[in-house]
N, C-alpha and C positions, 0 to 999 in steps of 0.2 A: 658743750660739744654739739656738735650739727646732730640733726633729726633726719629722719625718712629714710628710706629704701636707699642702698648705696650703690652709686653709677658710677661709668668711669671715670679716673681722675682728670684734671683740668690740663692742659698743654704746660702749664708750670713745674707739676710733679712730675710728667714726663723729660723735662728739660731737666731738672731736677734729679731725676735718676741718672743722665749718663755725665754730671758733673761729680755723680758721688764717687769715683773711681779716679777719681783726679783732686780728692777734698784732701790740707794737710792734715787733721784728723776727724771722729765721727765727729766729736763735739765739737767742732768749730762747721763742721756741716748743718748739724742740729742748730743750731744761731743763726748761720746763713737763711737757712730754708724756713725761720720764722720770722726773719728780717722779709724775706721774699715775697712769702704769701699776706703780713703784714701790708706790702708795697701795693701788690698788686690789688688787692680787695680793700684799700682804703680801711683799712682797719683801724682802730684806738689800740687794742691789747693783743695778743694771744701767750698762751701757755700749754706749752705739751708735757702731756705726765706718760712716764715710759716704766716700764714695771720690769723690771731682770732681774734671772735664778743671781748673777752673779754681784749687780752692786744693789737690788732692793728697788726700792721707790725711787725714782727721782721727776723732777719738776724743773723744766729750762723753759724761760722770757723771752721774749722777744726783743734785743734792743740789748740784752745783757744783765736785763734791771733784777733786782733781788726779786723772789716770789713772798712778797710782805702786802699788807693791804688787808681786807674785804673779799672781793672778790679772786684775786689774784691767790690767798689761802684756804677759801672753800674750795676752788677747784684743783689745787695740788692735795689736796687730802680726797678727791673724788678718785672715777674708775678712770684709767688708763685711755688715754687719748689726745684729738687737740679740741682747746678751749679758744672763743675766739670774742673780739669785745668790738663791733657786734656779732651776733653768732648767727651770720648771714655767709659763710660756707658750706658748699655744698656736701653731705656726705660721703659723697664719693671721694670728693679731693682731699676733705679731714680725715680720714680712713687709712685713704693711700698715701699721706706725706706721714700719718703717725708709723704705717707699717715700716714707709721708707727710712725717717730717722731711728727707726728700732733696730735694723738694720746696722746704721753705721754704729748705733752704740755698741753694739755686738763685735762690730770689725775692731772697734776701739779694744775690744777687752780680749780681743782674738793675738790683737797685736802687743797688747802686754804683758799677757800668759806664755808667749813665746821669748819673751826678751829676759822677763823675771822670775826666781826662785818662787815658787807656789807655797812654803811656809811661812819663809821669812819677809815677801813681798821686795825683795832686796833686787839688785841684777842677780842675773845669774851667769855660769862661767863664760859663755859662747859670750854675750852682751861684753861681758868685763875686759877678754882679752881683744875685744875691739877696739873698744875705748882706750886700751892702754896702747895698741899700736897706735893709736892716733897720738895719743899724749906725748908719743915719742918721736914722733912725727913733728910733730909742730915745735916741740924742744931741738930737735937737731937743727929746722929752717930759723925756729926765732931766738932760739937759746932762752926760754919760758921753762923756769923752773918747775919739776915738781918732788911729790915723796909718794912715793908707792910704800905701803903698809900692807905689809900679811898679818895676818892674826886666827890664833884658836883658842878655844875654851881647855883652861887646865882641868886635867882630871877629867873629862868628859866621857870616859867610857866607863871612868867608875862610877860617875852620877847614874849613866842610863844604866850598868848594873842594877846598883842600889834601891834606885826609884821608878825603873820600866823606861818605856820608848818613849811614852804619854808626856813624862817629865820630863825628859834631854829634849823633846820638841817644845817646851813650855820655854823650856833653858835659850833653848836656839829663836823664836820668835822672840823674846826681851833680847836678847841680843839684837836682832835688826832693828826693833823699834829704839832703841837706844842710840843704836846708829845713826837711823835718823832723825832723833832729836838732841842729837850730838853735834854731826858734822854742819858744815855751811851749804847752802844750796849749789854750790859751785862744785862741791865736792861728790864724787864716787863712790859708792859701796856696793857689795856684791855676797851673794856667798859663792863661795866657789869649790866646797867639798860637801863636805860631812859635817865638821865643825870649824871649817876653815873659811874665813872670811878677809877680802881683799878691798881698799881704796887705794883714789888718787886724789891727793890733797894739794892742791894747787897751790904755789910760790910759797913751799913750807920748807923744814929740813926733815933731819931726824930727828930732833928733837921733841918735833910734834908730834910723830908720830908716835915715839915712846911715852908722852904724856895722857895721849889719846885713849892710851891701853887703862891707864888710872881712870879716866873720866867715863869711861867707859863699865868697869867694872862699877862703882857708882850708879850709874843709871841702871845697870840691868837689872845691881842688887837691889834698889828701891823697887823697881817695876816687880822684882817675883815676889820678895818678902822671906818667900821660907826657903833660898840657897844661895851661898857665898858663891859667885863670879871672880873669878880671876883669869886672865890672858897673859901668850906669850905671845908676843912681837916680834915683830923684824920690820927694818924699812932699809929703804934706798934712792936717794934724793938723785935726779936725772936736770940737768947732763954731767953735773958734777962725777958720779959714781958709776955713768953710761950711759948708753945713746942705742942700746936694744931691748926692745924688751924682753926677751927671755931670760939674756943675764940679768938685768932688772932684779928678776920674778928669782933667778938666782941665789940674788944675794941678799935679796929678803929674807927668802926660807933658811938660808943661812944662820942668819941673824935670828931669826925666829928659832931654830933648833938650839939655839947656845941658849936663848932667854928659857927655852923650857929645862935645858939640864941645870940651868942657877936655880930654877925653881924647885926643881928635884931636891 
């Protein structure tokens, strides 16, 4: 990281700040602006190390390239800033493009915290039923299948009984991570209550989604160890079954209220 007394940033970070309001997100700003200052200073390397309450340490390249190496690992395990190969930036400008990319990573994480569930790290409902107008959207113009899937945890207010809040939150986070090391990257998931969780599974039926319920109980039960998961389901495959989404969302919960009284 640059040395001496720190002065204004260079015209680059200035140029640099009013494209950040117009980046598609922080990290891909954070890359840009070490591509940038790379260009402009004839640089060999740099690496900025950024320190947040919310994701920890982290350490981004220049170029994209892993932080592997010599040099390129002592300085992601140093203090928080940019590193530069050669380290012929000026303090001011290292300073101010580190303050500036801390910035977007922040906006980054401002923009996630609003989209997704804060336990489950899942969407959350506002997010969900956006995505599902859209879904139906594009099935009424292209006639592109999908399966909308409601789903909840059986019993779930007798676990948090039994075992306190601590434990029906332990119950509900393996449930999202389960999710998504369940579903395909194409695919939707959300929570969207209490213990109620919603996807959209692209060019599936219902079948899938009543399968999904099995696969799913599976992963959650390995992830906690000490409580049996089971779910009630409902799906409803679009456009075959409708072309809105709220009856969609209908005739899932439907479907899901009949799976929980078989389960009774």
């Amino acid at each position: 990281m640059s040395d001496g007394a720190r002065r204004p940033p260079s015209t680059l970070v200035a140029g640099l700040a009013s494209e950040l309001a117009h980046a598609p997100s922080g990290l891909s700003f954070i890359y840009h602006a070490l591509d940038r200052i790379v260009a402009e200073h004839g640089l060999d390397d740099a690496i900025l190390v950024l320190q947040s309450s919310g994701t920890g340490r982290q350490a981004f390249r220049a170029g994209r390239r892993a932080v592997t190496g010599s040099w390129a690992t002592a300085r992601a395990v140093g203090s928080p800033g940019l590193y530069t190969a050669p380290s012929t930036v000026d303090a001011g400008t290292a300073d101010s493009l580190a303050d500036l990319c801390g910035v977007a990573l922040r906006l980054d994480l401002l923009a996630h915290d609003a989209t997704h569930d804060a336990l489950t790290g899942l969407l959350n409902r506002r997010s969900f039923d956006d995505l599902l107008t859209r879904a139906v959207s594009r099935s009424v113009r292209y006639g592109w299948g999908f399966t909308l899937v409601t789903m909840d945890v059986n019993r779930f207010k007798d676990l948090n009984d039994r075992l306190g809040h601590a434990a029906g939150d332990e119950v509900l986070r393996a449930v999202g991570r389960g999710l998504l090391a369940t579903l395909r990257a194409s695919d939707v998931a959300a929570r969207i209550g209490g213990d109620e969780f919603a996807m959209i599974l692209d060019g599936t039926d219902s079948e899938v989604g009543q399968s999904l319920g099995a696969r799913l109980s599976e992963a959650a039960g390995s992830m906690l160890g000490w409580a049996e998961v089971t779910f009630a389901v409902g799906s409803a495959t679009a456009p075959a079954e409708g072309s809105d989404a709220v009856e969609l969302l209908r005739l899932a919960d439907e479907r899901l209220y009949e799976s929980k009284g078989r389960a009774r």
